[in-house]
N, C-alpha and C positions, 0 to 999 in steps of 0.2 A: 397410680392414678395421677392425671394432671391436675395442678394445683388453678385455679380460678383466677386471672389476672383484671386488672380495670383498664390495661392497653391492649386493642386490637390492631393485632398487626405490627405491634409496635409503636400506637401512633396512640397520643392521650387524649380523649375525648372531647376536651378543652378546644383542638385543634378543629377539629371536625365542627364544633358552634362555633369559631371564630368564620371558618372558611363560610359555611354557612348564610352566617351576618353578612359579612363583606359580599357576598355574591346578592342577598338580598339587595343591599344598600345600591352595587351596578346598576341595578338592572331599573329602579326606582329614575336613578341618576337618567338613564337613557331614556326611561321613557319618557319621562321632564320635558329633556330637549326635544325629543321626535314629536311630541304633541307641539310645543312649542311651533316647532317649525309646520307642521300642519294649520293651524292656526292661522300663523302667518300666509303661509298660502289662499286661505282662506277668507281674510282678510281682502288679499291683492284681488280676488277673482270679485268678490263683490265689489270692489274699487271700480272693476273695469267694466262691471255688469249698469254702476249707476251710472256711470260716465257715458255708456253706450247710450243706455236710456235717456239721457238728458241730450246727447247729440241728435237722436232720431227724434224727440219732441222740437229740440229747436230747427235742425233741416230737413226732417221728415222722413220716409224711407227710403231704405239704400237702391236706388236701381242698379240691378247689374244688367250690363252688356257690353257690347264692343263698340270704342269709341275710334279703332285705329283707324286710319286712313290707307287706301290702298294706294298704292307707290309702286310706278313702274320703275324697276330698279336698272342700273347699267350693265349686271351681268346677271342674265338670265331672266326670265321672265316668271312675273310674278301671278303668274295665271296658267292654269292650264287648255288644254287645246278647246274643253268643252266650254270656257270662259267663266270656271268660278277660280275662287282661291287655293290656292294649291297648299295653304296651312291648315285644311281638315275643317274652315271653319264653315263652310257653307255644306246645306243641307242633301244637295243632291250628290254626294258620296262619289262624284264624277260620271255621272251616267245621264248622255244625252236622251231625255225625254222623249226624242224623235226615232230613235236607234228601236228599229224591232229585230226581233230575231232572223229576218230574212235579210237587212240590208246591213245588220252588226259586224264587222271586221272581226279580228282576233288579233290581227298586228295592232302596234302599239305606234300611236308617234314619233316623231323624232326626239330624241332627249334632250335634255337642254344639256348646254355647256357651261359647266360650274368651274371658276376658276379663284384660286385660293388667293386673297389679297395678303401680302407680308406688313402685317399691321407696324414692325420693331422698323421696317425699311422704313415704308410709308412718314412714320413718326419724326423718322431724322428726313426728311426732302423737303426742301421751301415750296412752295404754293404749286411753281411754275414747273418745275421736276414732278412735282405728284400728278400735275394734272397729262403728264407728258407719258407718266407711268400706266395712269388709268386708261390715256387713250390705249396706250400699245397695250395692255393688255384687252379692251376689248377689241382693237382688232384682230387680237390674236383668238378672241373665243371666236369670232366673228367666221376667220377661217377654218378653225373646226367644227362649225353648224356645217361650211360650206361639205367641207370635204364626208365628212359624214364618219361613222363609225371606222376605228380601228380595229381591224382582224390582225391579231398577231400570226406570224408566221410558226409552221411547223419548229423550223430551228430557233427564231424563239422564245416560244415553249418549252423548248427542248435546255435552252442553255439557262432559262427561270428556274427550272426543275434542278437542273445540273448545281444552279447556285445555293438553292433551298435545300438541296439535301447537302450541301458540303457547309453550311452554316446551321443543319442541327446533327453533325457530324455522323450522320448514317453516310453507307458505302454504295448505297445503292436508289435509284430512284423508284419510287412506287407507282 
């Protein structure tokens, strides 16, 4: 028969209420702080609740709307063909009022030509350089409105593909 010991496992009772205690005592500790910092939170949020309220008593309510100014800008136009804004902000979703199904196109306008300004260039040029940059480049958009769309050629095509597969190292083009 086995004899009846007061260690389980090998481990004396003692240890198992100390462990106990101490994980008591953590978890006490944490909760301390976590409330703590809720609180504070809570604090900040009514902070900014009366503050609010005491700005809208002294200048009244907030209006929201759009104050911007519309700006015809140097490269590209800031409108579309049917004459609203071309930022989504106006209401008619681009569709001429006058347009019925009998006389509506399908083609699309001419696209505008968007031309990247190098802001780091830009930054180093005195006044007279910058303003000599802006010209030449819109005349440079200026001749691509003219000239109108670019159709790349068969070849290419051909040597885009050739370059694209040998830079994600396939053998073959798809």
């Amino acid at each position: 028969m086995a004899a009846a010991t007061k260690n389980f496992l090998g481990i004396d009772l003692k240890m198992y209420r100390h462990f106990a205690g101490i994980t008591l005592a953590v978890s006490v500790v944490v909760g301390v702080f976590a409330d703590g910092e809720t609180q504070e939170a809570m604090a900040q949020t009514e902070s900014r609740t009366k503050l609010k309220a005491a700005e809208t008593k002294k200048f009244g309510q907030a209006k929201i709307g759009d104050n911007r100014k519309q700006q015809k800008g140097s490269f590209g136009s800031e409108t579309s063909r049917y004459g609203e804004a071309t930022d989504g902000g106006s209401g008619g979703g681009g569709i001429d009022p006058g347009l019925t199904p009998a006389n509506a196109s399908l083609t699309a306008g001419p696209m505008p030509v968007w031309l990247e300004i190098d802001k780091a260039k830009l930054a180093r040029m005195s006044p007279a350089q910058r303003a000599a940059y802006l010209k030449k480049l819109e005349e440079e958009r200026q001749k691509r409105e003219r000239e109108g769309p670019v159709m790349p050629t068969q070849a290419q095509i051909s040597a885009l593909a050739a370059a694209s597969a040998a830079r994600s190292g396939s053998d073959s083009i798809d």
